[in-house]
C-alpha positions as CSV (number, residue, x, y, z in Angstrom):
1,X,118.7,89.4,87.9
2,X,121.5,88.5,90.1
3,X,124.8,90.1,91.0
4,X,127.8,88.1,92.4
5,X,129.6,89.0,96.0
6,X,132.5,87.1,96.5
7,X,131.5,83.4,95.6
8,X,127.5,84.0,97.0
9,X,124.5,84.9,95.0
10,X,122.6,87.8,96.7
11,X,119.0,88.0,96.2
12,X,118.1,91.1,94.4
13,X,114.7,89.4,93.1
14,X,111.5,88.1,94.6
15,X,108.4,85.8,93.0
16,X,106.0,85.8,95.9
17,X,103.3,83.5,94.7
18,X,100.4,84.3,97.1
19,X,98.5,88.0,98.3
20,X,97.1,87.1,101.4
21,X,98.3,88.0,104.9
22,X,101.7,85.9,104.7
23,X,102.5,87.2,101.1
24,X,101.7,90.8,101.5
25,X,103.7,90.6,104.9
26,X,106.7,89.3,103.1
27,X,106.7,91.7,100.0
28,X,106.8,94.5,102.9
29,X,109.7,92.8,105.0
30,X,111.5,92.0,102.0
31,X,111.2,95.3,100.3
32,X,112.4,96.7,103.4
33,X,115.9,94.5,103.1
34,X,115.9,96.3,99.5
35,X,114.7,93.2,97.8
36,X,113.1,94.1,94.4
37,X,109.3,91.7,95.0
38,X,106.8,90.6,92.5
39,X,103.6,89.3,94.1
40,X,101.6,87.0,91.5
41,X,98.1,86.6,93.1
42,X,95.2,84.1,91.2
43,X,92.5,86.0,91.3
44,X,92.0,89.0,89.2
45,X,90.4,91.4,92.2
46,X,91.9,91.3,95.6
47,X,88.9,91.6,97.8
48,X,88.2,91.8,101.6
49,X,87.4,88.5,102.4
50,X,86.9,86.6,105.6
51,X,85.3,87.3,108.8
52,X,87.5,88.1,111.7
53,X,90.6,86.8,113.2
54,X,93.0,87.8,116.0
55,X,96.8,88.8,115.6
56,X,98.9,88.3,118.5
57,X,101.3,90.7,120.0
58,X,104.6,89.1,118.5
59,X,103.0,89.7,115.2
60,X,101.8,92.9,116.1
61,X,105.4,93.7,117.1
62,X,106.2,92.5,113.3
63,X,103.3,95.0,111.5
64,X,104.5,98.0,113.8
65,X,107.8,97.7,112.2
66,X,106.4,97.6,109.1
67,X,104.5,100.8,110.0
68,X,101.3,99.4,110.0
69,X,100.1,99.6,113.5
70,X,98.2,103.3,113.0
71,X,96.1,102.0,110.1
72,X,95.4,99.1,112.0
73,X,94.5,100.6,115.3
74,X,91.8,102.5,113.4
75,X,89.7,99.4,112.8
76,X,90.6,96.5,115.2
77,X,89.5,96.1,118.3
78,X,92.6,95.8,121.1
79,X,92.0,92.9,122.4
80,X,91.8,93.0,126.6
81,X,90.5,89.7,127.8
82,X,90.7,86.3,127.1
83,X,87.7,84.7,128.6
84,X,86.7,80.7,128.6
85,X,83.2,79.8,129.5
86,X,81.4,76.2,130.3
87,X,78.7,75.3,128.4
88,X,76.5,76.1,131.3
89,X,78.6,79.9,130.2
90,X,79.7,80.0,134.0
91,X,83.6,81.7,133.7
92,X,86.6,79.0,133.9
93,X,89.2,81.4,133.3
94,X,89.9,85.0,131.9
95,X,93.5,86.1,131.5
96,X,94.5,89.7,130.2
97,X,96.0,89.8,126.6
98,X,98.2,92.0,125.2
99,X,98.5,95.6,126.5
100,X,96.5,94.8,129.8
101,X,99.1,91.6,130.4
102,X,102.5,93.9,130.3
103,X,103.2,93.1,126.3
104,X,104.7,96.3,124.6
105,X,102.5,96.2,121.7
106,X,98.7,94.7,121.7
107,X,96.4,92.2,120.8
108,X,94.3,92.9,118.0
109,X,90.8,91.3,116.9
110,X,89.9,92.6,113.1
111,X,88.7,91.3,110.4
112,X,90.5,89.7,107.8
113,X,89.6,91.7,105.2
114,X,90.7,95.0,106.8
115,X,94.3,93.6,107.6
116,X,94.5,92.1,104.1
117,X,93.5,95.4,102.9
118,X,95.9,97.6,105.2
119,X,98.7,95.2,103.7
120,X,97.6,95.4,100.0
121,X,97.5,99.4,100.6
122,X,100.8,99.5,102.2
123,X,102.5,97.5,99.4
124,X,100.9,99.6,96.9
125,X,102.2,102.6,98.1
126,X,105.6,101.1,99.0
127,X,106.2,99.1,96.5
128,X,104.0,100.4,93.5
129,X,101.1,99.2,91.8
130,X,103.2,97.2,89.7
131,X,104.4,94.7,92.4
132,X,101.4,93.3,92.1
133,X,100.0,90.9,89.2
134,X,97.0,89.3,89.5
135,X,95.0,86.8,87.3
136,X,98.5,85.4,87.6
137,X,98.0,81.7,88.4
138,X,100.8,79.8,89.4
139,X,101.5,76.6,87.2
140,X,105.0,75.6,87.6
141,X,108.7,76.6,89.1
142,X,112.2,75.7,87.2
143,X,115.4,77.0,88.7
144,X,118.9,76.9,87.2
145,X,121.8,78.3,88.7
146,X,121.1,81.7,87.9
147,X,117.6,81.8,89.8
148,X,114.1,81.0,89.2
149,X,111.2,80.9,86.8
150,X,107.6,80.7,87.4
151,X,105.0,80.0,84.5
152,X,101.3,81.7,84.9
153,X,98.3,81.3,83.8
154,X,94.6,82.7,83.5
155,X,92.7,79.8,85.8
156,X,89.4,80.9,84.5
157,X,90.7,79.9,81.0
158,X,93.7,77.9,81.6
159,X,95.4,80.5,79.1
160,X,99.5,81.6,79.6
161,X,99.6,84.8,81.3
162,X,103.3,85.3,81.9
163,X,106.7,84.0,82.7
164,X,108.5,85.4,85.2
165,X,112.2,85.1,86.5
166,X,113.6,85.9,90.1
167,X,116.5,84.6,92.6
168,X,114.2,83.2,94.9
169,X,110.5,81.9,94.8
170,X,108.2,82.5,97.8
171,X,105.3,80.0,98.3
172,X,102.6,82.1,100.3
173,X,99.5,80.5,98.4
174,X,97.5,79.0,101.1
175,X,96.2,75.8,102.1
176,X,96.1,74.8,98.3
177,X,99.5,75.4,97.7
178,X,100.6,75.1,94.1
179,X,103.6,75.5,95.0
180,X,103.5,73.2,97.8
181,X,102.2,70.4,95.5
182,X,104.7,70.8,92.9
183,X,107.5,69.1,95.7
184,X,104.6,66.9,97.5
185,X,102.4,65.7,94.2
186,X,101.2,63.1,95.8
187,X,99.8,64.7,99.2
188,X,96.4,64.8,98.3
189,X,93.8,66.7,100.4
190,X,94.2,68.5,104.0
191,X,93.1,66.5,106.7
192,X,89.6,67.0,108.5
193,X,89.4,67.3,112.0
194,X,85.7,65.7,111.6
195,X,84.6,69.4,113.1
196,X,82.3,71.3,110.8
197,X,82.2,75.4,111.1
198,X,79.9,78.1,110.8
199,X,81.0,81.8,111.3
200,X,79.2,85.4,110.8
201,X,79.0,88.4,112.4
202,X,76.0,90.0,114.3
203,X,75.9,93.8,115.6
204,X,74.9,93.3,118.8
205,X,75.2,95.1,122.3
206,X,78.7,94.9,123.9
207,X,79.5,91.5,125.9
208,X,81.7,92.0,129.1
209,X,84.0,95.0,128.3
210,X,83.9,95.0,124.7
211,X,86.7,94.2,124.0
212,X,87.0,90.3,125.2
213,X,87.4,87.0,123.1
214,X,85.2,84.4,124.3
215,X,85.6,80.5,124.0
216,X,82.7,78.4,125.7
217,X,81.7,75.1,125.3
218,X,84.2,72.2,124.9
219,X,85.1,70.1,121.5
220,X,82.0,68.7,120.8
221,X,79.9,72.1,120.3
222,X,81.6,75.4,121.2
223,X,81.3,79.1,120.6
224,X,83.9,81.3,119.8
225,X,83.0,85.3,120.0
226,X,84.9,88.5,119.7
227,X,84.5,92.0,118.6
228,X,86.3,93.1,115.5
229,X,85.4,97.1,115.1
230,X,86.6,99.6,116.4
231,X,84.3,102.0,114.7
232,X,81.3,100.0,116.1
233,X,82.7,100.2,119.7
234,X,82.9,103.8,119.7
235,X,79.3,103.9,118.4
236,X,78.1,101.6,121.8
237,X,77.9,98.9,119.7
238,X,79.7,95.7,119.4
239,X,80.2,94.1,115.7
240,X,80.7,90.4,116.9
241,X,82.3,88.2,114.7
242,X,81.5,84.2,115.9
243,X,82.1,80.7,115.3
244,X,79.9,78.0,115.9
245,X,81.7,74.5,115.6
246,X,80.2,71.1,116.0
247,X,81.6,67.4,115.8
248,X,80.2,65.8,112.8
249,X,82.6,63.1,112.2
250,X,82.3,61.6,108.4
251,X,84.5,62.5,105.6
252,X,86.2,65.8,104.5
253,X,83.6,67.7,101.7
254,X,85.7,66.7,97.8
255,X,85.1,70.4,96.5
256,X,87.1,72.6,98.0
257,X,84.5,75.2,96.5
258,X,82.1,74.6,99.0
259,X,84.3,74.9,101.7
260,X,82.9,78.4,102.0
261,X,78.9,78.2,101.1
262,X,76.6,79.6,103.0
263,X,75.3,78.1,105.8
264,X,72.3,76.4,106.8
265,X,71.4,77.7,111.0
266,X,69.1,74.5,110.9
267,X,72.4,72.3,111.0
268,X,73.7,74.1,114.1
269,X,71.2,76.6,116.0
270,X,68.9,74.0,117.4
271,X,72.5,72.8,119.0
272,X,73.1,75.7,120.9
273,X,69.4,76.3,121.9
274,X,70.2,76.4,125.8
275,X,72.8,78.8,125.8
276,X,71.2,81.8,126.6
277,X,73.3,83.1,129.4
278,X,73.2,86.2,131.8
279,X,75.8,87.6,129.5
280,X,74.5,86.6,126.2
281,X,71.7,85.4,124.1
282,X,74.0,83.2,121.8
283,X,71.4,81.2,119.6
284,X,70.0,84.7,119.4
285,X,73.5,86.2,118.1
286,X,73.6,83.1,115.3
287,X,70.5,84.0,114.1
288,X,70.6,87.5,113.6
289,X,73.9,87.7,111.7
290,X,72.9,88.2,107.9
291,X,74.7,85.9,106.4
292,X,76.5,82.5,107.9
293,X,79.3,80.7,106.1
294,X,80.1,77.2,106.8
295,X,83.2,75.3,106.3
296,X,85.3,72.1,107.9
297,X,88.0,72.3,110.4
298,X,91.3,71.3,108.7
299,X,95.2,71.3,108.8
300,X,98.0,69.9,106.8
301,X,100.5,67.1,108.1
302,X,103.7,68.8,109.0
303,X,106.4,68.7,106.5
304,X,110.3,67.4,106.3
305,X,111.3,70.2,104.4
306,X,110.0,73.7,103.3
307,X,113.1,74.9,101.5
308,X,113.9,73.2,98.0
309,X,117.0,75.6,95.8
310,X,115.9,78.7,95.6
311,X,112.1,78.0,96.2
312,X,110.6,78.2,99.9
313,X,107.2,77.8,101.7
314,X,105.6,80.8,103.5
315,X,102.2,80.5,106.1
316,X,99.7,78.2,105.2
317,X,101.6,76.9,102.4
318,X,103.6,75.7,104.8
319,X,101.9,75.0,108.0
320,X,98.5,75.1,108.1
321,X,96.8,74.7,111.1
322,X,93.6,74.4,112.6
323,X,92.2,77.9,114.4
324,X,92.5,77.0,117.9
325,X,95.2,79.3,119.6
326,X,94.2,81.7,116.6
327,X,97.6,81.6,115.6
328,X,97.4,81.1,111.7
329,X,98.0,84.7,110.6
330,X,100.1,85.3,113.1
331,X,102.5,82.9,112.5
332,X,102.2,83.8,108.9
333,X,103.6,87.3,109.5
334,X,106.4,85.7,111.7
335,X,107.5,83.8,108.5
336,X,107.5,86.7,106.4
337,X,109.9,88.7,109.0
338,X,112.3,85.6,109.4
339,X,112.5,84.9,105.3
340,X,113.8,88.7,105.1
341,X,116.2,88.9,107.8
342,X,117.4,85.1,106.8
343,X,117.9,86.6,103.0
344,X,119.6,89.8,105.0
345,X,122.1,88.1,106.8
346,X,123.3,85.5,104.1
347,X,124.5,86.1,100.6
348,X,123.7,82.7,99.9
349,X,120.2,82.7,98.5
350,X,120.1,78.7,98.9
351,X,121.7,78.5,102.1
352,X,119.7,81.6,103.2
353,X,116.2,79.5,102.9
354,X,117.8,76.8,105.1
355,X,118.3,79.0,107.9
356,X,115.0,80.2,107.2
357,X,113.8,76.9,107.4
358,X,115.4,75.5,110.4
359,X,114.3,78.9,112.3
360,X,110.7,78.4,111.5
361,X,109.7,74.9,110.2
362,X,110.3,73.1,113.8
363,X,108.2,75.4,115.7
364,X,105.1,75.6,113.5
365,X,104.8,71.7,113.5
366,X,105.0,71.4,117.2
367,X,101.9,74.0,116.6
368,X,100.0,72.3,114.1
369,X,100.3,68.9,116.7
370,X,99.6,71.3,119.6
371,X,96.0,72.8,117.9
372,X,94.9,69.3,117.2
373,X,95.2,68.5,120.7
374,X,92.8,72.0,121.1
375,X,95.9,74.2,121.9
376,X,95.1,76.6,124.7
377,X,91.6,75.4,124.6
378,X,92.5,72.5,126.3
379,X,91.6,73.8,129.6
380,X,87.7,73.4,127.8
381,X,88.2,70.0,127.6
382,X,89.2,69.4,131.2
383,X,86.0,71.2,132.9
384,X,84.2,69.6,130.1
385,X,85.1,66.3,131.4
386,X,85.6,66.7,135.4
387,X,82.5,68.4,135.8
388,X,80.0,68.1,132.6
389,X,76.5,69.5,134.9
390,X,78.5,72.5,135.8
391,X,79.8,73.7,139.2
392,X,79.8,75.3,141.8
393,X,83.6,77.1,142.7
394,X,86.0,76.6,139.7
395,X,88.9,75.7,142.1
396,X,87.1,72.4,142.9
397,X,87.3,71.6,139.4
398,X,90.9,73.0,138.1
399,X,93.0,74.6,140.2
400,X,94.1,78.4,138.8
401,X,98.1,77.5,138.9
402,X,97.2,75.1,135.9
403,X,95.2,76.9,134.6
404,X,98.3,79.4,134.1
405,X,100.7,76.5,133.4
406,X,98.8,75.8,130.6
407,X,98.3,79.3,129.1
408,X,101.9,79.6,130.0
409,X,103.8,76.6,127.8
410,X,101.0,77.7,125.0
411,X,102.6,81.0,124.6
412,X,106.2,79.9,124.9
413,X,105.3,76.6,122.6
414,X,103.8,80.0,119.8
415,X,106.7,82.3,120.8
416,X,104.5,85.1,122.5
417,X,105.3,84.6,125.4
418,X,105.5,88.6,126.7
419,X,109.7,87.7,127.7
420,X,110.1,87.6,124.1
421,X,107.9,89.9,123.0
422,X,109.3,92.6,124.8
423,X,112.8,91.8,124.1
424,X,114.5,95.4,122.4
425,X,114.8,95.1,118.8
């Protein structure tokens, strides 16, 4: 399991307990540093999941390493615009993104289903069908000098599925983190933002250039809308994922199963019933979408410490945080690339994960702070307030040089800036 270089432990052997996004993204960057991975997932049927979600270009940079950026660019949509939108849906600001802002790799809007999928696919084929284990649900960690090992079981049945050893354990298992709550047992639930969520996707004619992410509204009640197939664009048509989020205040929902029910339109449609813009029908686009999903708006408290011996956090397990900035995944794949260039560069498997750590854990809680503060959407908030009857010249209201300050320290504050993006490898 291990082999010994001088006085240091390499790590020859991975237990990545998680197959979403993050997980998959680290098998690949690991299996790239020739780390032999084993990615333990809780369900028994890895599906495509989700609605859509948007990877930004220093994560983009990440997956075209990782040679994904051809399957990719078959389905998502390359992102173009930015666009934010008063509740009255007159235009506050729209910045270029990605390819059309100077970046060297793009933007993409997708759903999260087909970049889960393109990862699962390019593990498979990389790694073999045998990296993978699912129905594998992970109970418990002990490490000894030697390395790790990670008990399973069958969470349908509660029945012991496997123990498996390793040099290092990878905690990439979401908001719910097993892992997680193995070092923080007493942390208890993730914290509600008091902002309920409903989210679908409705073909629909294209809005603006097709290829634009929209945010209108403010904190209270806002829309978020963006294309996520490229398929459907090349047909003339737009498949528009959306997001319909309301203030509700109250308590977080105690089953964490219902945090992705279906949705009744009753509790949000009739909210939105004026906005029907020159540009778009939107209580229209809610209610043709076939099916709507509802959930709250939560994050975790950022941690002390990610890295504990040989075992480490990875994405949500981490650092969840809430959507705004749509930064979750793609902060997740920024992990993934640090934990295998960290493991790389050190012989020290322990010492390894603290560099990871220090590299990563800082900048994601300044993120997770950020997004509750609404992140880029901030600039929302400020028309919201200065003017809530609309108005008549946006420069009356917020002046465009802070309007790019703030897009500006958002980017540096995430690390996509398009300085560092660009930087040669």
């Amino acid at each position: 399991m291990n082999y010994v270089v001088g006085v240091f432990i390499m790590a020859t052997k991975a237990l990545i307990i998680g197959g979403g996004i993050g997980g998959l993204a680290a098998a690949l960057s690991l299996h790239r540093a020739g780390v032999e991975v084993t990615v333990c997932e809780s369900v028994s049927d890895i599906q495509a999941l989700g609605v859509g979600i948007n990877v930004l270009p220093h994560a983009v940079r990440i997956l075209d390493g990782l040679g994904l950026r051809e399957a990719l660019e078959r389905t998502a949509i390359i992102t173009s615009t930015l666009r934010f939108h008063s509740k009255q849906g007159q235009t506050i600001w729209a910045e270029p993104r990605g390819l059309e802002a100077g970046y060297d790799y793009p933007q993409y809007s997708i759903h999260r289903g087909q970049l889960q999928g393109a990862l699962l696919d390019a593990v498979r084929q990389q790694l073999g069908d045998d990296a993978i284990r699912t129905g594998h649900h992970f109970e418990r960690v002990e490490q000894t000098e030697a390395g790790v090992a990670a008990t399973f079981v069958d969470k349908r049945t509660g029945a012991a599925v496997g123990e498996y050893e390793g040099d290092v354990l990878i905690g990439a298992d979401g908001i719910w983190s097993q892992v997680r709550a193995q070092f923080y047992p007493d942390e208890g639930s993730p914290v509600y933002s008091g902002q309920m969520l409903w989210r679908g996707v409705t073909e629909s004619a294209p809005v603006f250039d097709g290829r634009s992410v929209i945010m209108a509204g403010s904190n209270d009640l806002k829309a978020v809308i963006y294309p996520i197939s490229e398929e459907s664009r090349r047909a003339g048509t737009s498949m528009l994922n959306w997001v319909a989020e309301r203030q509700l205040g109250g308590s977080l929902p105690l089953n964490p199963a219902d945090w992705n029910r279906l949705g009744n339109p009753d509790d949000f449609i009739p909210y939105f019933a004026d906005w029907q813009f020159d540009w778009l029908d939107v209580p229209a686009l809610f209610t043709e979408a076939e099916r709507i999903y509802e959930f709250p708006m939560v994050d975790r408290n950022p941690l002390p410490q990610w890295s504990f011996g040989r075992v480490t956090l990875l994405g949500d397990a981490a650092h969840a945080m809430r959507p705004n900035g749509s930064n979750g995944a793609s902060q997740a794949i920024l992990d993934a690339e640090a934990i295998a260039r960290c493991l790389s560069d050190d012989n020290d498997v322990e010492r390894a994960l603290l560099a990871y750590e220090s590299e990563r854990l800082q900048p994601t809680s300044q993120l997770v702070l950020d997004n509750r503060e609404t992140g880029p959407e901030r600039v929302l908030e400020i028309v919201a307030e200065r003017c809530p009857d609309g108005f008549d010249k946006i420069e009356d209201v917020i002046p465009h040089d802070e309007l790019q300050a703030i897009a500006d320290s958002y980017k540096k504050l995430a690390r996509f800036d398009r300085e560092s993006v660009n930087q040669p490898k």
